[in-house]
N, C-alpha and C positions, 0 to 999 in steps of 0.2 A: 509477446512484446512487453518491455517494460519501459515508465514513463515515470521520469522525477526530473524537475526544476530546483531540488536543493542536494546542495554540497555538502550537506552537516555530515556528522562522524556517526550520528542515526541512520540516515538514510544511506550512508554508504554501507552501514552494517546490513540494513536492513537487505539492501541492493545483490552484496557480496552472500550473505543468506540464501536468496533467492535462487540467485544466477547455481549456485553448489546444490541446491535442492536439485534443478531441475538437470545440473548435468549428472549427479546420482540415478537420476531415470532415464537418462540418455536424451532428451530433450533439447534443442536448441531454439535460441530465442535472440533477437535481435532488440538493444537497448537501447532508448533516447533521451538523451539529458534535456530538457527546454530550460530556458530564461525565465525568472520568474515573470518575467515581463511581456512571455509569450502573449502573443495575439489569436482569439478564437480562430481565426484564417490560417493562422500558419500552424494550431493547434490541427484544425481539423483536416488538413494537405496533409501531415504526420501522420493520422491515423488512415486517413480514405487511402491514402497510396500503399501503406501497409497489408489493409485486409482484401483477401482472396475467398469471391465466392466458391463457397464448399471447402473450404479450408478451413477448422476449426482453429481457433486465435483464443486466447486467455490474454488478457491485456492486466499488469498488474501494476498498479501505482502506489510508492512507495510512501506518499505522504499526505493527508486530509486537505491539504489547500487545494492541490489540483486534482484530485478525487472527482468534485463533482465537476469543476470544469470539463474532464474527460468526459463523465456522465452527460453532460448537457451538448456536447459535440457530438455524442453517440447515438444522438437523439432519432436521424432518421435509420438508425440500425436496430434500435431496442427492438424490431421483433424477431430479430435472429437471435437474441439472448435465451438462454444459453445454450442453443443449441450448435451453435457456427462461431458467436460470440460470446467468451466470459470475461467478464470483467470484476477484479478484487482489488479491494485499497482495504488502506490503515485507517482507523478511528471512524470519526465522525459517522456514526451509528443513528445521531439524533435522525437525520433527514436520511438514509440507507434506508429506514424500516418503512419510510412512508411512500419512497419513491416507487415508479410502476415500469419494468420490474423493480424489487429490492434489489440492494445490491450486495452481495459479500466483502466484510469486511475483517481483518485480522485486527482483535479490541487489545490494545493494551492495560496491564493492570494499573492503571490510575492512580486509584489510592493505594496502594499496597507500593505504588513507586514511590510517592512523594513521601509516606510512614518511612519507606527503607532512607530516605534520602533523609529527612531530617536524624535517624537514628545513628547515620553515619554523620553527619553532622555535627549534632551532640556530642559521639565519642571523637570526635576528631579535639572537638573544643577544650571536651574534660583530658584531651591526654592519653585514657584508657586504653584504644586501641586493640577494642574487642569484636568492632564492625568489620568485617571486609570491604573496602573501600569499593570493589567493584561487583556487582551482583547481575546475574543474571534471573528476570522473573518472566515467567511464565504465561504465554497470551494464547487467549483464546479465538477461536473462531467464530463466526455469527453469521453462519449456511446459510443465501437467500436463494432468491430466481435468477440472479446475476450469474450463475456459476452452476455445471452441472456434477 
């Protein structure tokens, strides 16, 4: 299952990523866009009608705002994590590492983006034209209990 409430050209990348990964391993996954305006009720109707006892589910959310939202709906299932349930989002690592279980998140490089972004920047301003305007960097992983 995948869960995002935003439209950006990020999370659609992020989304279209995703979905190619898992059809590469032959995987199917069923997708839900929410409102950012979603309500915990109609958040957590989304997930309960979704998961199937003994049916192992990866739930992946695309974006740190509704990360822990999902997390705090999932509240009476954390203890099928991760054996029945896994659950991975982007960023917000601060509160991932402290949560019970942790949860898996895909980190973006932070500073290495905003370094690239001003350098392209810069050369945009001087003229030069030695930046690649579009880059691709490199994110890591940050394995918890959320994920097996």
């Amino acid at each position: 299952m995948h869960y995002d409430y935003s439209r950006s050209t990020t999370h659609l990348e992020r989304t279209t990523d995703y979905l190619h990964a898992l059809e590469t391993k032959g995987k199917e996954c069923k997708t839900h866009v929410v409102a950012d305006d979603v309500t915990s009720d109609t958040l957590r109707d989304l997930l309960y009608n979704e998961l199937r006892f003994g049916v192992r589910t990866l739930i992946f959310v695309a974006n740190c705002f509704l990360l822990p939202r999902v997390y705090l709906t999932l509240k009476d299932y954390r203890n099928l994590m991760p054996d029945t349930i896994g659950l991975i989002g982007f960023d917000n690592t601060e509160w991932t590492n402290f949560s019970s279980p942790t949860v898996t998140t895909i980190v973006q490089p932070a500073y290495d983006e905003g370094y690239q972004a001003a350098s392209i920047l810069i050369d945009s301003l001087k003229g030069t034209n030695e930046q690649i305007p579009n880059q691709i960097l490199k994110c890591s992983i940050n394995w918890n209990k959320s994920t097996k």
